[in-house]
N, C-alpha and C positions, 0 to 999 in steps of 0.2 A: 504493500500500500504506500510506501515511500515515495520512488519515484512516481506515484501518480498524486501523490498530496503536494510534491516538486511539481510537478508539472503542471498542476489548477494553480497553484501561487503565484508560477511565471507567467501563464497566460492571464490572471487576473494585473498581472502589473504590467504587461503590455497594455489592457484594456484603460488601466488606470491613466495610464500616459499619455493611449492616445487620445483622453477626452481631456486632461488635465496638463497634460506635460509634465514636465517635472525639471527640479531644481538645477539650475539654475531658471529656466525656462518656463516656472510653471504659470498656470493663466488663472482667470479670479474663480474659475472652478475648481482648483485645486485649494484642500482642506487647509492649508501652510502656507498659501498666498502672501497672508499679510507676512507673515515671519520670515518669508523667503525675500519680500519684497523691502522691507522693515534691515533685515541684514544687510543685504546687498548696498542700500543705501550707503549707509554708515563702511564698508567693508570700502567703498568705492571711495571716500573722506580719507580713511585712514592709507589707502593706495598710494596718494599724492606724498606722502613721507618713505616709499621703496626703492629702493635703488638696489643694485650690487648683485649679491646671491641671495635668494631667500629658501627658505625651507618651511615647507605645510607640513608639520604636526598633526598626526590625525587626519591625513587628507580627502579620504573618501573617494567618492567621483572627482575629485579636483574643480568644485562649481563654481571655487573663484580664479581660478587660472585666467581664463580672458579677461579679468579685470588687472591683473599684475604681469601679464607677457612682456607689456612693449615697455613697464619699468622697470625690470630687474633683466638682470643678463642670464643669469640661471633662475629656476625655476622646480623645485625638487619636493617630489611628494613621499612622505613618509606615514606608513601605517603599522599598529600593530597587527600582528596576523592573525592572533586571537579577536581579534575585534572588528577583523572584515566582516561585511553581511553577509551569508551564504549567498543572497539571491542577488543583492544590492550591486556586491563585489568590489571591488579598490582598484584606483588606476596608479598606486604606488610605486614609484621607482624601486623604494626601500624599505623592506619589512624589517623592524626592530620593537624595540620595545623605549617610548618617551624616559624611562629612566637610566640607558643607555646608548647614547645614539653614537651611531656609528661614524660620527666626523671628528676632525681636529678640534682641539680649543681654540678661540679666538678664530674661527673659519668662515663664519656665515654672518651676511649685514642684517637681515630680516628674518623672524622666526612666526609665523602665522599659527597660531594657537585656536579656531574656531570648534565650541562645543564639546571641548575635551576637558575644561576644568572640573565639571560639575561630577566626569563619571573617575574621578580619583579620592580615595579615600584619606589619600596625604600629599596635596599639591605641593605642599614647601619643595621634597624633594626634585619633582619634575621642573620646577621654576629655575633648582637651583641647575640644573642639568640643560636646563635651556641658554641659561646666563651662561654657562661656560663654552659654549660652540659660538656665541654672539661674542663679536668683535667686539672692542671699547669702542663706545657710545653706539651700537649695534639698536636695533629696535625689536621690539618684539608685542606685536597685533591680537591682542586678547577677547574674543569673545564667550560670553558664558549666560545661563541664565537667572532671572533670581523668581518670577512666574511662571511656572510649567508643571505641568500631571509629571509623574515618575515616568521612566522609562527604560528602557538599557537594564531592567534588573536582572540580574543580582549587580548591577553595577555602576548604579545610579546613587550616588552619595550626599549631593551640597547644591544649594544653590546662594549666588553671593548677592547681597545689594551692593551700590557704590561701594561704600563705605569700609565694605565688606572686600573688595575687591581688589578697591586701593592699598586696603591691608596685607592682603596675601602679597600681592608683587612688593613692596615697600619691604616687606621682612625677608625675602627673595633676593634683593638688593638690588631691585632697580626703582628707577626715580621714574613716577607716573605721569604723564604730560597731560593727559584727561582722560575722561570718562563720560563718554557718552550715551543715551536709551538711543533703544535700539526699538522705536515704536512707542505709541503713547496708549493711554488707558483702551482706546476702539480697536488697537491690535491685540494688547490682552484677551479682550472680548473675547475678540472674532476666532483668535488663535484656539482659545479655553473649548469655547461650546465645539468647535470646528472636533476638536479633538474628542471632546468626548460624545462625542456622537461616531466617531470613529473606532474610539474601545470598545461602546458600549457594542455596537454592530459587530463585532470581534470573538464578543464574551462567548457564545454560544453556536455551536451548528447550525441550530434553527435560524437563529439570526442572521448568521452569515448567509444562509440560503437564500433570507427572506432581501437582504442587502445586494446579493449577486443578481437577484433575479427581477420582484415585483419593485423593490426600489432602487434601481440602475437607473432607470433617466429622471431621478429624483433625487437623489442625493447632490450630484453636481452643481442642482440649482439651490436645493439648499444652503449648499457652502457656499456658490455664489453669495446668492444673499445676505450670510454673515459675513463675508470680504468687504462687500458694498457698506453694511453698520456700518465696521470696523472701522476703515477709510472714510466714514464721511465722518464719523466722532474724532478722529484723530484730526480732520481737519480742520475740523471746530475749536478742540479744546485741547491745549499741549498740555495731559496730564502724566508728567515724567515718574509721580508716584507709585504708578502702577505698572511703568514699560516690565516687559517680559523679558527682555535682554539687554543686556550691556556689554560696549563695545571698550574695551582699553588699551590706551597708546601710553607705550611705558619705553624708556629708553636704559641698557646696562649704563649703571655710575660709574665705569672705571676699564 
């Protein structure tokens, strides 16, 4: 029954794709719009500070590659290989593990860290293991989240606010340049309900069935829908109290 519960997963995320797209790419039918849309923003801010070689932590599909190509001269994605997706997969140059990475000290100008803080149970260490491949006055591109449902378990651990975040890298030893949300309270929203209208459909067989089948051209517009709140609250009202993610631009002291 394996390869055939592989094979309905693969073809449900082709279907998923081609109604939604997906990340970098996805459209306001996709459940992650605002979050995808929300990142990328802030991701493209913090782009204008890259230069040299950088290196993606945790890279995944690589979704922000075309935003860093044409500034950095290398371009290097690094995953661990426990933590590829089975189905998702990694476009990784380099399988290691964040708290040994396989470069010289003082090697690398940029070190992109997206969505990996939250699933460590002890970031000090990996911060401190980032600082040491990052050149003096080297950069290192932080995202993480501090509103979000669990996920990744068994290996979902932390979420930070600012404050919270500023902390970690500061005890790590680098000097923080800011911190910015990453979406305002309408992506919250839209993110929150998006999501959990997507576990809940998950929970059960039945469900899933009922999701695959009689509500397939209904779900999309739903998320639509909740994209549209989202973005029109957000345009309204910059409430950074409740952003879901934060973006941090931190520089090595020394």
């Amino acid at each position: 029954m394996a390869p055939l519960r592989e094979i309905a997963c693969r073809m449900r995320l082709r279907l998923d794709r081609a109604i939604a797209g997906q990340h970098p790419n996805a459209t306001i039918f996709h459940p992650q719009w605002l979050a995808i849309r929300a990142q990328t923003g802030e991701i493209k801010h913090a782009a204008t500070k890259a230069s040299g070689v950088l290196v993606d932590v945790g890279c995944g599909q690589k979704p922000f590659e075309r935003i860093f190509r044409s500034r950095v001269s290398a371009y290097i994605g690094l995953d661990d290989p426990t933590a590829a997706h089975p189905l998702g997969g990694s476009k990784a140059d380099v399988f290691a593990t964040a708290l040994a990475l396989p470069l010289r000290s003082a090697s690398v100008d940029v070190i992109l860290l997206t969505e990996v803080l939250e699933h460590l149970p002890e970031p000090l260490p990996v911060l401190a293991e980032l600082r040491r491949v990052l050149k003096s006055r080297g950069i290192v591109i932080v995202t993480t989240p501090m509103i979000y449902n669990s996920h990744g378990s068994p290996h979902d651990f932390l979420r930070f606010t600012p404050d919270g975040l500023r902390y970690v890298l500061e005890q790590a030893g680098f000097q923080v340049l800011e911190v910015r949300p990453q979406g305002y309270f309408g992506t919250t929203l839209g993110v929150m309900v998006n999501n959990f209208l997507t576990v809940t459909l998950e929970r059960h067989r039945l469900l899933q069935v009922l999701r695959w089948t009689l509500l397939l051209p209904v779900m999309p517009l739903i998320f639509a829908g909740m994209n549209g709140v989202g973005w029109l609250l957000d345009a309204l009202v910059h409430e950074t109290r409740f952003s879901f993610n934060h973006l941090a631009l931190a520089r090595r002291t020394s």
